[in-house]
N, C-alpha and C positions, 0 to 999 in steps of 0.2 A: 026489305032489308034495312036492318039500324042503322043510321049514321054513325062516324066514330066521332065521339064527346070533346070535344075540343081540350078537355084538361086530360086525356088520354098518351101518356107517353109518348113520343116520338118513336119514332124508329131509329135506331142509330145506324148508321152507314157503317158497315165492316171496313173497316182500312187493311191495307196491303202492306205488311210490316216487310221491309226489306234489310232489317238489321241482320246483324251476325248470330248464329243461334248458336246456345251455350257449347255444343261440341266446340265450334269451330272457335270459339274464344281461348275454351280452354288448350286446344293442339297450338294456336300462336302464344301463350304462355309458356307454355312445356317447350316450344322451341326457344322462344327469348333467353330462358333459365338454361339451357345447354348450350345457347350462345357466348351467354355471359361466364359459363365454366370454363368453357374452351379459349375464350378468349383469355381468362384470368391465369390461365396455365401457361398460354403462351407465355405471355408477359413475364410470370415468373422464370419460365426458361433461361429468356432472354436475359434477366437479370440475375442468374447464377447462385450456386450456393445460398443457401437460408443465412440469413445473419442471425447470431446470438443475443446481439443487444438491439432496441429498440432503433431506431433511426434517431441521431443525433444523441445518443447518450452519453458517449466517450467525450464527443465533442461539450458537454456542458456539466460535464465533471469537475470537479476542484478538489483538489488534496489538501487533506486537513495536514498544517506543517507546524504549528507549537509555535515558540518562542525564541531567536538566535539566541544564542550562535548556533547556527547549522555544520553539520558535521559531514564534508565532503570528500568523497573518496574519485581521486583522478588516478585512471590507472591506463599508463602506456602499453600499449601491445608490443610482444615481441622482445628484442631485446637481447645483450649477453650473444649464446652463439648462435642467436637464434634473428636472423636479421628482418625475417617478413620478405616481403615482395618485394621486387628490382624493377625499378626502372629510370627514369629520370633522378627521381632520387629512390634513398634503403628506405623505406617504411619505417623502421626499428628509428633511426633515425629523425625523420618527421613526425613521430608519435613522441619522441622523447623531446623533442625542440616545441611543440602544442602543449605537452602536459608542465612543462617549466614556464611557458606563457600564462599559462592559465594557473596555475597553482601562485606564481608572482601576484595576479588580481586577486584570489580567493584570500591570501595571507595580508593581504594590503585594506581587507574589504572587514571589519568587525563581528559581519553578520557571518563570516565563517570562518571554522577549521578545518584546512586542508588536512587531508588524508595521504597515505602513500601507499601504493602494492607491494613496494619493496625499496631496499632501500637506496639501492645505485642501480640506473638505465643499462649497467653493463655487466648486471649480475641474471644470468641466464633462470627465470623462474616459468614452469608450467602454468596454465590459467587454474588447473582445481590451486594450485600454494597461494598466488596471486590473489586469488577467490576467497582461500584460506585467514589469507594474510589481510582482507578486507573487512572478512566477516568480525574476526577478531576484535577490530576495533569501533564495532559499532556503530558504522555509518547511516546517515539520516538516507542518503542520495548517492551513485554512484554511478562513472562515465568511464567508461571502458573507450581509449583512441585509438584506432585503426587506419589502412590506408586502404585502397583498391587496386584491383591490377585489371590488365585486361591482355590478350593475347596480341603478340605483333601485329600492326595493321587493324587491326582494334581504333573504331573511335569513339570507344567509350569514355562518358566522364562523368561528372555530375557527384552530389552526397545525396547520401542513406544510413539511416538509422534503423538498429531492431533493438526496441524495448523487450521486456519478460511480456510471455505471451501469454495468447488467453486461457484462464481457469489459475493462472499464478496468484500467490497471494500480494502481490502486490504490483498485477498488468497494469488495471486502470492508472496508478500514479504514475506508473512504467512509460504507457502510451501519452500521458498527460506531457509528462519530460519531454518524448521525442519530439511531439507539437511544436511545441517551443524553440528545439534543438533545430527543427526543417527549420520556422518562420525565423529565426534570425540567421541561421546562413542561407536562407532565399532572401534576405533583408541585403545580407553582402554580399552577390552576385552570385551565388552558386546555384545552379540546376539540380532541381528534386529529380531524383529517381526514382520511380515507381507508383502508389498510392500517397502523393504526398508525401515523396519524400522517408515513408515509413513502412517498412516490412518483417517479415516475420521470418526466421531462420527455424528447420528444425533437421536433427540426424538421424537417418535411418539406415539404422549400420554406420560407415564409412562414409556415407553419403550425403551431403546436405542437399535439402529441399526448400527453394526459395519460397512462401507464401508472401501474398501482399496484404496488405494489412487491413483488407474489409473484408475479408476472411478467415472470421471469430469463432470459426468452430474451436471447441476444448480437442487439443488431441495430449493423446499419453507421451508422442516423442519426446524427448531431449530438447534443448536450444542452448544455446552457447552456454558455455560452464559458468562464464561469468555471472551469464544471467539466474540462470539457475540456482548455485550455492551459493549468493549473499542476501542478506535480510534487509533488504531494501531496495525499494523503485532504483532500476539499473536500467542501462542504456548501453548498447555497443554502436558505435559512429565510426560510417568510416567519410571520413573528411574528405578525400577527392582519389582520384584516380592519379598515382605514382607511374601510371606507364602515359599519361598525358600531358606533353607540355605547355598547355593551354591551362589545365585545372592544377598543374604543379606551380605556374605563377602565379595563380592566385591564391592556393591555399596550399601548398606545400612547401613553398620556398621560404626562406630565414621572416622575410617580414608577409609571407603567406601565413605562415605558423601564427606569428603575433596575429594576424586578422582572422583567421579561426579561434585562435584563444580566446576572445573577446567576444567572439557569437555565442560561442560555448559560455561564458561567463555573463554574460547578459542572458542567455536561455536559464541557467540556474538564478538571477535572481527574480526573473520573471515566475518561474516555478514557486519559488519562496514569498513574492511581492515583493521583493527589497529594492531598492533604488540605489541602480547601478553608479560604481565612482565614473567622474568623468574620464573620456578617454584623456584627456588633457592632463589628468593625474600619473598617466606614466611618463611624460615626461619629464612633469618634473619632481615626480619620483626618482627614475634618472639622473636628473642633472644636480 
């Protein structure tokens, strides 16, 4: 019998592979992939309605605003026979004592002209005339003042704002305004209500439906008339709760009014970039 040749091959020893064989790879991928569905669904659930805009987009908007004088339309709620909400104080009231403070800074201030809804706080006007009476004179910016109420034994308080809402031709500036309207009365002590401070009103029928404000679906309802028929970023504010004596001294009362006027007027030239007068200038504007 031959010898085997020493430059003859080796034998290679069969090894015992104990890996994963391709079935079984692929069933742990196929389940990874319907993990990661199931879990990516959850998640959404959990965070609610689809947004319309990207994540931070409203937030890093800027409104293209031209050159002053800006052309401001302050428009009192209510009014005439028509007094608003009771409580501590009339609404009609504390919307006309806010829109006299603040219309005093806008006339005092170069970079604007005050506007008015009408002519005298005791001439009873509906929101489309008001509306009417705004559009008319072609405002840059508009701020519709309101009050809140809340039911007996209610301890609600706090402000909120509904800019024109989404799919409007002019939400984004709309919501850009209310920004600024939250951060300086949360600047003067006042408690946001809702999403920041910012929500969204719509009527269906007789009905109003509160939405908050990360909730950017386009819908067909209606929102406050104000906001609706004037041609320009508009705002409806309601400055504090008139059935609360805790948010009526601070922003409802003679010199509550003067200290919302002034949030409100530092929010518009924040809106604008203009560089607010000092508050030192109503005194001795004043004196």
């Amino acid at each position: 019998m031959a010898g085997r040749s020493k430059h003859a091959a080796p034998r290679r020893r069969k090894k015992n592979h104990k890996g994963l064989s391709i079935g079984t790879i692929v069933s742990l991928l196929v389940c990874l992939l319907c993990f990661s569905a199931a879990f990516f669904l959850w998640k959404a659930a959990l965070a609610g309605p689809k947004l319309n805009r990207e994540a931070g987009e409203e937030e890093d908007f800027r409104p293209v605003v031209g050159d002053p004088p800006y052309r401001i339309a302050v428009d009192a709620g209510h009014g005439g026979s028509d007094p608003g909400a009771q409580g501590i104080v009339t609404e009609s009231e504390m919307t006309a004592q806010t829109a006299q403070d603040l219309l005093a800074w806008l006339e005092a201030d170069s970079n604007y002209i005050p506007l008015i809804s009408r002519e005298s706080y005791d001439v009873t006007a509906k929101p489309s005339e008001r509306a009417a009476a705004i559009h008319a004179q072609n405002p840059d910016l508009m701020l519709s003042i309101h009050g809140n109420s809340a039911p007996e034994g209610s301890i609600a308080s706090g402000f909120e704002c509904y800019p024109s809402v989404p799919g409007r031709t002019w939400h984004k500036e709309s919501y850009y305004f209310a920004r600024q309207l939250a951060e300086k009365m949360q600047q003067a002590g006042a408690k946001l209500r809702g999403h920041g401070g910012i929500r969204y009103i719509y009527y269906q029928g007789e009905t109003k439906q509160l939405v908050e404000s990360n909730h950017t679906e386009v819908r067909e309802e209606r929102s406050f008339t104000l906001l609706e028929d004037v041609d320009c970023p508009a705002v409806l504010a309601e400055q504090c709760f008139v059935t609360s004596e805790e948010d009526v001294a601070q922003f409802g009362s003679e010199t509550g009014c003067k200290k919302t006027a002034r949030a409100y007027y530092e929010a518009i030239c924040a809106y604008f970039d203009t560089e607010p007068l000092p508050e030192a200038f109503e005194t001795r504007h004043n004196g």
